[in-house]
VOPAGU-2260 file (C-alpha; in pm, 1 decimal, decimal comma):
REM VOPAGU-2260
SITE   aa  ch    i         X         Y         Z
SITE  UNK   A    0    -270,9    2456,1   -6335,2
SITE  UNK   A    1      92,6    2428,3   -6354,5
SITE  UNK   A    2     274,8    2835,1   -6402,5
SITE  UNK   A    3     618,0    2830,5   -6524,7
SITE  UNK   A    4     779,4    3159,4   -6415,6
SITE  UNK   A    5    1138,1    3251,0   -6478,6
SITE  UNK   A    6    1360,6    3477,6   -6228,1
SITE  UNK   A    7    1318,2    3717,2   -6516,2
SITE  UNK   A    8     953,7    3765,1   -6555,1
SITE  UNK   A    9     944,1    3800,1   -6173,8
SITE  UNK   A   10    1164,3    4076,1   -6138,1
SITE  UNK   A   11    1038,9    4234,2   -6428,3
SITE  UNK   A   12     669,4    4158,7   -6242,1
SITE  UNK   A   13     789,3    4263,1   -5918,8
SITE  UNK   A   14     944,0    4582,4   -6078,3
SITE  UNK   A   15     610,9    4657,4   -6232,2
SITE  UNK   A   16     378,2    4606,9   -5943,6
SITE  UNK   A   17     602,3    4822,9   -5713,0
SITE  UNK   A   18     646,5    5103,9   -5979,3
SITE  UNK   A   19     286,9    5092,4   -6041,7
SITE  UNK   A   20     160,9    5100,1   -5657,5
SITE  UNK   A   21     432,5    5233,5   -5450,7
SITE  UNK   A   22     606,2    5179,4   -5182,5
SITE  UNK   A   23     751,0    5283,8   -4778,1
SITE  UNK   A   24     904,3    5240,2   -4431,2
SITE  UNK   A   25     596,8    5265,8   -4270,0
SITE  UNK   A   26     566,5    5253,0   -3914,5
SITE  UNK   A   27     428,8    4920,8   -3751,5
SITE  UNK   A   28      92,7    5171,3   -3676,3
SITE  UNK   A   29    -240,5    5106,0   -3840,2
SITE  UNK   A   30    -455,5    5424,6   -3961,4
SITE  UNK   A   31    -632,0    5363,4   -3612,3
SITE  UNK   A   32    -324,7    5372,1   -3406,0
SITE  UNK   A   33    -369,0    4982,3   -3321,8
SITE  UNK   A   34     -34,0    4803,1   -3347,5
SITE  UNK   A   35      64,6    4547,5   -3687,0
SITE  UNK   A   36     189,1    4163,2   -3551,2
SITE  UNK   A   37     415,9    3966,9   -3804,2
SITE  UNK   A   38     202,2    3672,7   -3939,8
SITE  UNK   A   39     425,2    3351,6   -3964,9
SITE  UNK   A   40     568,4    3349,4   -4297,0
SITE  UNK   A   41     365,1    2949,5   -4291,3
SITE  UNK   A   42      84,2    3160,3   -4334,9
SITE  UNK   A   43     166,7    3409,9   -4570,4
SITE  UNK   A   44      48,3    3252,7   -4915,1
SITE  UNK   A   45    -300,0    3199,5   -4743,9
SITE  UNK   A   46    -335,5    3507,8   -4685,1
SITE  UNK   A   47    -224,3    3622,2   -5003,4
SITE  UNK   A   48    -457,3    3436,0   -5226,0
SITE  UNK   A   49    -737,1    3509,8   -4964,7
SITE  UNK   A   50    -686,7    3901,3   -5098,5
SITE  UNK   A   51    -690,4    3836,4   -5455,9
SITE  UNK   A   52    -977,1    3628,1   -5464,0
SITE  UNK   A   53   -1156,4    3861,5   -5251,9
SITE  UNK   A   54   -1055,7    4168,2   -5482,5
SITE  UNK   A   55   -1091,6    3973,7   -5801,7
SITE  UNK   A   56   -1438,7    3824,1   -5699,5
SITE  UNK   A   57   -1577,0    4192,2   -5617,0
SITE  UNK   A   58   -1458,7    4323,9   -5946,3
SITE  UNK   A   59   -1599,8    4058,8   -6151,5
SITE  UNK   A   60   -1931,6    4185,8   -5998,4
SITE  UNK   A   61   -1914,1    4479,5   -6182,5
SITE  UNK   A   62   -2089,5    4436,0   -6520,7
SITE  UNK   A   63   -2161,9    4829,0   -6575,2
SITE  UNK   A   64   -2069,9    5124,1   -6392,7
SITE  UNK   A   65   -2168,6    5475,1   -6417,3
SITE  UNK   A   66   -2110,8    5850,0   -6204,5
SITE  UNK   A   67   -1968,4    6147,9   -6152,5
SITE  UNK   A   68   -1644,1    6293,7   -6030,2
SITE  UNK   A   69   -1491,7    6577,5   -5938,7
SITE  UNK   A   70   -1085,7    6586,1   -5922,0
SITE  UNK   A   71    -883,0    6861,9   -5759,2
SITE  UNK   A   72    -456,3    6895,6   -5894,0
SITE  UNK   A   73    -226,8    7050,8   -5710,3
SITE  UNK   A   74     120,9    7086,6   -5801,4
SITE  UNK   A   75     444,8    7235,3   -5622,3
SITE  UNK   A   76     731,0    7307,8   -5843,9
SITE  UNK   A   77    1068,0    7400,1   -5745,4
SITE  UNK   A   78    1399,3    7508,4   -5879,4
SITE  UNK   A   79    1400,5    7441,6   -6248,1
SITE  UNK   A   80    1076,7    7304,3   -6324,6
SITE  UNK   A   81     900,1    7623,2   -6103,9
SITE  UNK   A   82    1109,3    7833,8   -6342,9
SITE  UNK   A   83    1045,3    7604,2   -6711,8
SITE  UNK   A   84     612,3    7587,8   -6551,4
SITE  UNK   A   85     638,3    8007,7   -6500,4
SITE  UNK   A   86     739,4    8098,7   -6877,2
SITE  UNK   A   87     591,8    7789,0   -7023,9
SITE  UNK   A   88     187,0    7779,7   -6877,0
SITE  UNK   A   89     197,3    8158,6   -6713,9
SITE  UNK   A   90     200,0    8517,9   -6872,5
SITE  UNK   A   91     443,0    8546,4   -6570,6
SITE  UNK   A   92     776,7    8780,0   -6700,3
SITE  UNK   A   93    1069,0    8866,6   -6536,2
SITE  UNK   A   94    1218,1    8671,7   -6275,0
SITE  UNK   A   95    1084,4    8346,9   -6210,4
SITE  UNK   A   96    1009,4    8208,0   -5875,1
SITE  UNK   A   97    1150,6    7969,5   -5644,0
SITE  UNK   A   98     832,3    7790,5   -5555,6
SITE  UNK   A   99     532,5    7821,7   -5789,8
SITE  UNK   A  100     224,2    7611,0   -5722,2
SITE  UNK   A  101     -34,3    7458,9   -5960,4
SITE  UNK   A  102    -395,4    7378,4   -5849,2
SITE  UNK   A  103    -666,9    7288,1   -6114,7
SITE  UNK   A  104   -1036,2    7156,7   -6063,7
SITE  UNK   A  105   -1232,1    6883,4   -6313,4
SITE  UNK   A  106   -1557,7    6772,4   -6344,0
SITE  UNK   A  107   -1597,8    6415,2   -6512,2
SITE  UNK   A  108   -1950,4    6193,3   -6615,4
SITE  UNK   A  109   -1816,1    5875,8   -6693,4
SITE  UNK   A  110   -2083,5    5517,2   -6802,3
SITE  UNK   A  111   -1862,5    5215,2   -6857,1
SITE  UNK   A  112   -1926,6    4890,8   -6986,2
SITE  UNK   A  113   -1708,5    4676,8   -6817,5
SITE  UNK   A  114   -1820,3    4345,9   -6971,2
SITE  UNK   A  115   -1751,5    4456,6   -7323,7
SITE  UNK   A  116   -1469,9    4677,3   -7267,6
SITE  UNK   A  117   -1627,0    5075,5   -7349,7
SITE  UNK   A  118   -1589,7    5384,2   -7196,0
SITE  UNK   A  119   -1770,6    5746,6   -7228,1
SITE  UNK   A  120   -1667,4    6046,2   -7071,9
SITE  UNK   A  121   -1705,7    6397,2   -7083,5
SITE  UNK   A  122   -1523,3    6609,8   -6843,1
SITE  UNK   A  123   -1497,2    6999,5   -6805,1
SITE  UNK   A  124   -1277,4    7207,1   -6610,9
SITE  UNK   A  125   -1364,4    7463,1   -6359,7
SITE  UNK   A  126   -1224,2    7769,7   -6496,1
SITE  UNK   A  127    -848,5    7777,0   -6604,3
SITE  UNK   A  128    -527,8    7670,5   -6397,3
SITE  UNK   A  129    -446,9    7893,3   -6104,1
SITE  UNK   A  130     -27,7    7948,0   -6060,5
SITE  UNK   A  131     105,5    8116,4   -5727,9
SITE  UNK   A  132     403,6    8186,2   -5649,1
SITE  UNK   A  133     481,8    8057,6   -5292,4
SITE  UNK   A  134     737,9    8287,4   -5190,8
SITE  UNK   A  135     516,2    8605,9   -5243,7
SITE  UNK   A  136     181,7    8502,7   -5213,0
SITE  UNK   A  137     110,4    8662,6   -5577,0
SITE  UNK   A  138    -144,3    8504,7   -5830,2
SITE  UNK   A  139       5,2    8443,7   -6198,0
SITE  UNK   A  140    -264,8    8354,4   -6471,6
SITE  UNK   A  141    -246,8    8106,1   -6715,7
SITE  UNK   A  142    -162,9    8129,3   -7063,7
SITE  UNK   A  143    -412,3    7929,1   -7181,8
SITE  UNK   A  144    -773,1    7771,2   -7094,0
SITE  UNK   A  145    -896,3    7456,8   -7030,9
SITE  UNK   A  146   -1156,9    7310,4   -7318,2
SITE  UNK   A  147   -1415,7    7059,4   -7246,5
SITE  UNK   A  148   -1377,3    6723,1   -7428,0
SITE  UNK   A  149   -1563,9    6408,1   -7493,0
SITE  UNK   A  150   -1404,8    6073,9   -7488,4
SITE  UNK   A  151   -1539,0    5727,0   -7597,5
SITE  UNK   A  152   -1282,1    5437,6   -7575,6
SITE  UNK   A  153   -1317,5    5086,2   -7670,5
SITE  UNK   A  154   -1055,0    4802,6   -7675,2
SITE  UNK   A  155    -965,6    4853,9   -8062,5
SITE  UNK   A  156   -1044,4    5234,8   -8112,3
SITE  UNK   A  157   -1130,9    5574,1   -7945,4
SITE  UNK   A  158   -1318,8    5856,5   -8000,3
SITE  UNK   A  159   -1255,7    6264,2   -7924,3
SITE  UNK   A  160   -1411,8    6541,8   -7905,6
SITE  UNK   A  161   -1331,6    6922,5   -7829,7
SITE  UNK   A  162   -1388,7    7239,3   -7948,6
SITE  UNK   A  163   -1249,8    7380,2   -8265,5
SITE  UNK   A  164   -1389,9    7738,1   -8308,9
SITE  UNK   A  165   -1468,5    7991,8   -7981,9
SITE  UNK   A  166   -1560,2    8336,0   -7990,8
SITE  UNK   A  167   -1542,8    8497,9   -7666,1
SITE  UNK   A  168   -1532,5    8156,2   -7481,0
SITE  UNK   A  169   -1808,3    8007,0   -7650,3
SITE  UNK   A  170   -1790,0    7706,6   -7862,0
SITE  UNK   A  171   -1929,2    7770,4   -8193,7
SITE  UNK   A  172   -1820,3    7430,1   -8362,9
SITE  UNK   A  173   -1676,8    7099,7   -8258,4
SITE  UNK   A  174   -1408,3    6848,8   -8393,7
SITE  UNK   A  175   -1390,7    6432,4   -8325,5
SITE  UNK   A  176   -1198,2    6239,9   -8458,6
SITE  UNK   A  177   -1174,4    5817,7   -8496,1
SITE  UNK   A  178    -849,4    5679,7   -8417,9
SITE  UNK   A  179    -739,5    5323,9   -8369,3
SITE  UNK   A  180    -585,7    5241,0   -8015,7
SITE  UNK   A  181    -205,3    5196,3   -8014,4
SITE  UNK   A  182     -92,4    4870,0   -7908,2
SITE  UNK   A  183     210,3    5043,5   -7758,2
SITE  UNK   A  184      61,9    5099,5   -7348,3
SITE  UNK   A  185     307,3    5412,8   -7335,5
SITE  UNK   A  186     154,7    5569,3   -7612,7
SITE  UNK   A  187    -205,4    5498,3   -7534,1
SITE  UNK   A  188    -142,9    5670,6   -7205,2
SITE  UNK   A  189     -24,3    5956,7   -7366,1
SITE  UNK   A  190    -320,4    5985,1   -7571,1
SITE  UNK   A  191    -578,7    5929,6   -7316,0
SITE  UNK   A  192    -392,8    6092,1   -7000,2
SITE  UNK   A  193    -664,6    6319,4   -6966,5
SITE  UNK   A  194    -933,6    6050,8   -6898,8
SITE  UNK   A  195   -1077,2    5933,6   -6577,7
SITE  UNK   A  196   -1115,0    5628,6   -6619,6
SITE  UNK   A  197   -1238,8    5452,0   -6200,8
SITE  UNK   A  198   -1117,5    5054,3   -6329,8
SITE  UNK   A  199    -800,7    5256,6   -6298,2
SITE  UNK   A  200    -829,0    5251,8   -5968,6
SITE  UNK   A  201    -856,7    4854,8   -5952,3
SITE  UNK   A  202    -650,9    4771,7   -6217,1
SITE  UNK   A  203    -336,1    5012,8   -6249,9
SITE  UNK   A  204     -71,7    4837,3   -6442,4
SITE  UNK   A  205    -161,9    4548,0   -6346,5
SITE  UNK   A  206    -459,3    4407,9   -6098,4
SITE  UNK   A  207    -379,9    4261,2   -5773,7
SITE  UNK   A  208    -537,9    3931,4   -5854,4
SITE  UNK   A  209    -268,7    3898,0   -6132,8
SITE  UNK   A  210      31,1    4026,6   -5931,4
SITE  UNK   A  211      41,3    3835,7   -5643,1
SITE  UNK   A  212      -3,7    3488,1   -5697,0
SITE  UNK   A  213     326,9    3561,9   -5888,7
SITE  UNK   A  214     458,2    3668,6   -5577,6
SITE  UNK   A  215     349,4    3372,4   -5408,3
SITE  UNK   A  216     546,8    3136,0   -5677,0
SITE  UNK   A  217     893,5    3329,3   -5608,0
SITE  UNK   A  218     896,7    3273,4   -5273,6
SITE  UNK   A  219     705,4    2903,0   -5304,6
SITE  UNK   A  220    1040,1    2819,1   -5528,4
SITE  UNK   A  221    1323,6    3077,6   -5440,3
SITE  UNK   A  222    1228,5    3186,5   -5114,7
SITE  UNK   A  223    1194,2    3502,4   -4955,2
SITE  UNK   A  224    1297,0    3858,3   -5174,9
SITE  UNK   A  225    1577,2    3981,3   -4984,3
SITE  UNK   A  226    1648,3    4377,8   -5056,2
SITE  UNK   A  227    1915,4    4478,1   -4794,6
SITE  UNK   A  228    1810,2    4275,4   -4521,1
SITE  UNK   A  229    1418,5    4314,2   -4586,8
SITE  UNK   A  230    1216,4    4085,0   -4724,9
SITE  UNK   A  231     856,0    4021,0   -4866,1
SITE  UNK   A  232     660,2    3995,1   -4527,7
SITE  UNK   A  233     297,2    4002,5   -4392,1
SITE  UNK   A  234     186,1    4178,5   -4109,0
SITE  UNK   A  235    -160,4    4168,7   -3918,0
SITE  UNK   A  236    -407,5    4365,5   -3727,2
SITE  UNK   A  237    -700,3    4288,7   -3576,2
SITE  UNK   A  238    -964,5    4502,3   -3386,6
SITE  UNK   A  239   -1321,7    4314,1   -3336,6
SITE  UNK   A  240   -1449,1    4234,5   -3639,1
SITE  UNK   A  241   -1186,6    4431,9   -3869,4
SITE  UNK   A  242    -878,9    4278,9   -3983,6
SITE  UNK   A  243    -599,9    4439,7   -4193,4
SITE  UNK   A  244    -317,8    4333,2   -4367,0
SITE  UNK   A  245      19,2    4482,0   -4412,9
SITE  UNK   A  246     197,9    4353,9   -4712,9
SITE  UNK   A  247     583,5    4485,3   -4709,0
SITE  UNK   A  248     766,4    4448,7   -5079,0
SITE  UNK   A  249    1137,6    4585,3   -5086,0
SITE  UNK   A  250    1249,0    4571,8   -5471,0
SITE  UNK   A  251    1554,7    4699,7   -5633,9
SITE  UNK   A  252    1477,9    5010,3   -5931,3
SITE  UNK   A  253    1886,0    5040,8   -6012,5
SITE  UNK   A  254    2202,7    4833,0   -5955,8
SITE  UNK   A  255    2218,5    4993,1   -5566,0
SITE  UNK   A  256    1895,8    5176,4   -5519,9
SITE  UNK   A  257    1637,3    4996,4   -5406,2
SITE  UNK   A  258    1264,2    5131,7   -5251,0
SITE  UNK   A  259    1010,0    4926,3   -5018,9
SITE  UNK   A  260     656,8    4973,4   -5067,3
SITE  UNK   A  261     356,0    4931,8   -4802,8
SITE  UNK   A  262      -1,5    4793,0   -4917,6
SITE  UNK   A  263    -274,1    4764,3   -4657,1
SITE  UNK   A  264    -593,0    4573,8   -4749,1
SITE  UNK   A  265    -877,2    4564,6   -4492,4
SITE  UNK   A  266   -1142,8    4369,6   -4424,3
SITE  UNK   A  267   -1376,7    4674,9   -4400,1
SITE  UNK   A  268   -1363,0    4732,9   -4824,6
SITE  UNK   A  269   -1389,6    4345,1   -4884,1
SITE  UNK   A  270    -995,7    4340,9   -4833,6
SITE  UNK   A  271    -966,5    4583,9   -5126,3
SITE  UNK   A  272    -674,1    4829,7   -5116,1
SITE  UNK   A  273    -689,4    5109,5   -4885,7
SITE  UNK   A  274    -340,4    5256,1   -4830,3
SITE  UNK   A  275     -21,1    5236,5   -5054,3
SITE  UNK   A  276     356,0    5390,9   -4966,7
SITE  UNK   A  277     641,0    5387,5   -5157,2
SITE  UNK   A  278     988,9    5501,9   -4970,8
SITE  UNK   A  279    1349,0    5549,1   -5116,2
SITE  UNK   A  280    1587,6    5349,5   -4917,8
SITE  UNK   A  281    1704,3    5689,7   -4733,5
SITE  UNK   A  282    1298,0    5699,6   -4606,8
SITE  UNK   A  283    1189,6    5960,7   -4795,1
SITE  UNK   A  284     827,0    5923,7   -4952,7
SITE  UNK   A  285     768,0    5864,3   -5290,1
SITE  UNK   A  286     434,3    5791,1   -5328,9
SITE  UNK   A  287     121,0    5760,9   -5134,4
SITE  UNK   A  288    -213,5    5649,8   -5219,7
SITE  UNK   A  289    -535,5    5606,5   -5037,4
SITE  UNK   A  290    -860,2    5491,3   -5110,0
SITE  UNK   A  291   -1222,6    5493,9   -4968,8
SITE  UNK   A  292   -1490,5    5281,2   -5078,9
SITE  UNK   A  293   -1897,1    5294,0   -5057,7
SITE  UNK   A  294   -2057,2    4922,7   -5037,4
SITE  UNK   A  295   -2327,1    4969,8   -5342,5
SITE  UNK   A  296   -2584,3    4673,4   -5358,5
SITE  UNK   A  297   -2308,2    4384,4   -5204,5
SITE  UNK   A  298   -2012,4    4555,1   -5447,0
SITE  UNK   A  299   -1691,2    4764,5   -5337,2
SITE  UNK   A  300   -1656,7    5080,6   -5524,1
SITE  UNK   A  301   -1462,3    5371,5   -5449,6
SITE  UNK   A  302   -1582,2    5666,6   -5326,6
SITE  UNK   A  303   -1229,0    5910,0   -5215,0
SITE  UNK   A  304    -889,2    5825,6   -5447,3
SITE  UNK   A  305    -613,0    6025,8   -5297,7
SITE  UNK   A  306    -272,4    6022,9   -5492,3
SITE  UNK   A  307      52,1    6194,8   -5415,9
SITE  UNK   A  308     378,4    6178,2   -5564,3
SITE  UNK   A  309     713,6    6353,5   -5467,2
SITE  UNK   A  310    1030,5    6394,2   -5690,5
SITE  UNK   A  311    1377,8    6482,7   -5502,6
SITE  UNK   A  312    1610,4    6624,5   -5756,4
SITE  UNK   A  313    1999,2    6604,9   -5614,4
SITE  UNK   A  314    2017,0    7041,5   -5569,8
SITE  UNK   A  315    1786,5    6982,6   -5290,5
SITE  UNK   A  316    1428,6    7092,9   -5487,4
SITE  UNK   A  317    1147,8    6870,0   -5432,9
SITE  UNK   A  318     836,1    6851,2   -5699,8
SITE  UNK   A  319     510,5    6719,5   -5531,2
SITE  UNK   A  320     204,4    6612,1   -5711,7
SITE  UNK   A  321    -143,3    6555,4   -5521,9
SITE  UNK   A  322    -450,9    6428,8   -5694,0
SITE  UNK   A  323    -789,2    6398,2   -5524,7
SITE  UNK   A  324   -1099,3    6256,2   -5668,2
SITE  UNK   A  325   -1470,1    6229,4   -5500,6
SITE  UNK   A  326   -1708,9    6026,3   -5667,4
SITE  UNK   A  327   -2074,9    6046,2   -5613,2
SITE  UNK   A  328   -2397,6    5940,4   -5786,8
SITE  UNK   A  329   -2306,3    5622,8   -5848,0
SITE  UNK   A  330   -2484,5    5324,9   -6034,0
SITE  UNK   A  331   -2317,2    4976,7   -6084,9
SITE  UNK   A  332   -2491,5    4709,4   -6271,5
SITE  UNK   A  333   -2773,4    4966,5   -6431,8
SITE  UNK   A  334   -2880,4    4941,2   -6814,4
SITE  UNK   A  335   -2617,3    5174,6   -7002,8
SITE  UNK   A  336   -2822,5    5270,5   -7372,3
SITE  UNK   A  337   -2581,1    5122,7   -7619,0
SITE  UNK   A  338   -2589,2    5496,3   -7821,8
SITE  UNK   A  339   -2383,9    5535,5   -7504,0
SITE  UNK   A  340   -2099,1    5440,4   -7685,4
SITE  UNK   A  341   -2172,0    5603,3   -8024,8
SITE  UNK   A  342   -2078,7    5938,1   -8125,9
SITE  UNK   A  343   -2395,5    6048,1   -8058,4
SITE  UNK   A  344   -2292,6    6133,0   -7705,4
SITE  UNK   A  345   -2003,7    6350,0   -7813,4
SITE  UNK   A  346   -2208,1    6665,6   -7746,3
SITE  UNK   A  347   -2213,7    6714,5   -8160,1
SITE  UNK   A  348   -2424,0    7005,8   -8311,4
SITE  UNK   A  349   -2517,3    7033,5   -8675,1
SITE  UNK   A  350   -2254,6    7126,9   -8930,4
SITE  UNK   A  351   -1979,4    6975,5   -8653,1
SITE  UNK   A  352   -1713,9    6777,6   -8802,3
SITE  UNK   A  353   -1641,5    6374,8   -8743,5
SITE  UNK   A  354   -1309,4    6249,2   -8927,1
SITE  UNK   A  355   -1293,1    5872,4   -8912,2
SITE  UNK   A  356    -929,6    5801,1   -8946,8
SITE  UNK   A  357    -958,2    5453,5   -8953,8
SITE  UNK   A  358   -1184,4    5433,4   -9262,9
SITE  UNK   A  359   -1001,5    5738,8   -9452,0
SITE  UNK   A  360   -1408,5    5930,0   -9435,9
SITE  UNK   A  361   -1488,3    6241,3   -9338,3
SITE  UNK   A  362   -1842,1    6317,6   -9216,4
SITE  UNK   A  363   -2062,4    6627,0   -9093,3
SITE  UNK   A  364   -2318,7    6584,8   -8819,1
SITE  UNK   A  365   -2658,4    6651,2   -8937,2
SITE  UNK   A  366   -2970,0    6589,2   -8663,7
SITE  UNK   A  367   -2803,4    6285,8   -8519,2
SITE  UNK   A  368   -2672,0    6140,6   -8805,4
SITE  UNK   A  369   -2303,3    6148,7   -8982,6
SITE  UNK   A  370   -2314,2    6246,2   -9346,9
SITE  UNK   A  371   -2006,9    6177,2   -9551,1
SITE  UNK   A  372   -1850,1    6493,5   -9770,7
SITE  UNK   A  373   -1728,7    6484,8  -10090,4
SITE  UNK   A  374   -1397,3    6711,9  -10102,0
């Protein structure tokens, strides 16, 4: 198959795939403490399509995939932002502080069908956000609570759920509401944020299997991507029968700032990702993500997503951002029931309210079924 691919599109790919993995000077020091050897750059594109059709063949294994999560946030605001966070999520007054954390704790069920492109979810938070401030060790409660919410997402249109009346905390009717899917990816992820979605964790902005045979057709026809003396590179380690790859990828994100981003891929998760940095050309980390993975039935799935992310603002504050998520109870490949999918698994009770914005109708749930009302 012949690929035509302008300098453009590959910076603009390039761009995307660093932004949307990360990137760092790591040392040349595996997670074991075993030393990384340059491969010979003869070599490289070998190795490169070896990965993606490694990744890309264990994902297509996945036809359905169901479990539960939990996910633990914490947050560490300084300067500005601690002091916009205090008056903003807190019932903090007076003087704000320097350093306020943010920790916050979420359970998720999640069935997908992978095949046909639908996801449910449901997730609840455990209790509300907790705010301290760092400097004095003092606990500042939130203004508001977290609700639980049901999601279910398909390719063209999604569905939500959440409460709409509480007395004393508990729910006494629901809302959902039958939206189409923007086309625009920006928007989209500002509507579904929230959502745990585990492809994520594969697929990102863009999958791996996508990404880097694009890689491999820049440097098969321009050469090597030279940021400041580094270059797209290769290294190796090998320990028995584990092997790991290094994959370095310096990219510019301004006219003269430029970051270099780290992906490791090891043999022992089916050369899936395990460990992506992202550093600013003055070394400081932007990002880091790592990734565990449980071998279910011959398949790669992950099992501990770790994500961190650090902002450096130029009066010296530094925002951090740390996501951890456990999965457990874990099916791949089991029958899904197709009411799955259906707003039957939105947790609705009788007299709840379903507004299908697509069709312009407005329903109320009635033992399991939706019965349009006449205003």
């Amino acid at each position: 198959m012949n690929i035509k691919v302008t300098n453009k599109l590959i910076k603009m790919a390039i761009t995307i795939f660093l932004l949307s993995t990360g990137i760092s000077l790591c040392a040349d020091i595996n997670q074991e403490g075993g030393k990384f050897k340059p491969v010979p750059s003869t070599n490289t594109e070998d190795i490169l399509n070896m990965i993606s059709m490694e990744v890309h063949s264990n994902y297509k294994k996945i036809k359905t995939w169901q479990g539960k999560s939990k996910s633990t946030f914490e947050s560490v605001y300084e300067g500005e932002k601690a002091k916009n966070i205090f008056f903003s999520q807190t019932i903090g007054k007076g003087q704000a502080p320097h350093k306020l954390m943010r920790q916050a704790e979420k359970n998720d069920n999640f069935f997908i069908d992978v095949e046909n492109d639908k996801l449910s979810v449901s997730f609840n938070y455990i209790g509300p956000s907790i705010f301290i401030d760092m400097e004095k060790g003092k606990t500042i409660e939130a203004k508001s609570i977290h609700l639980p919410k049901s999601f279910i997402v398909t390719s063209d249109y999604y569905i939500s759920s959440r409460p709409y009346r509480l007395r004393d905390g508990i729910i006494l009717t629901r809302k959902a509401f039958k939206e189409k899917l923007p086309k625009d990816k920006m928007k989209c992820a500002g509507i579904l944020g929230e959502i745990f979605d585990p492809r994520k964790i594969f697929l990102r902005e863009k999958p791996i299997w996508e990404t880097l045979p694009i890689v491999i057709e820049h440097i098969k026809n321009h050469g090597d991507i030279r940021v400041n003396g580094l270059s797209v590179k290769v290294d190796e380690y090998k320990n028995g029968d584990v092997t790991e790859y290094r994959l370095q990828m310096p990219g510019f994100i301004g006219p003269e700032e430029y970051i270099v981003k780290y992906i490791y891929f090891s043999s022992r998760c089916g050369f899936n990702i395990s460990v992506i940095e992202v550093f600013d050309q003055s070394d400081k980390i932007l990002h880091r993500k790592t990734i565990e993975y449980d071998l279910y039935e011959g398949i790669y799935i992950p099992k501990l997503f770790i994500e961190e992310n650090h902002t450096y603002l130029k009066d010296g504050a530094k925002n951090s951002r740390k996501k951890t998520i456990s999965l457990k109870e874990q099916k791949v490949n089991s029958l899904i029931p197709e009411n799955m999918f259906t707003y039957k698994k939105l947790g609705l009770q009788n007299n709840d309210i379903f507004i299908d914005n697509i069709q312009g109708v407005k329903y109320k749930y009635n033992e399991g079924n939706l019965v349009p009302i006449n205003d």
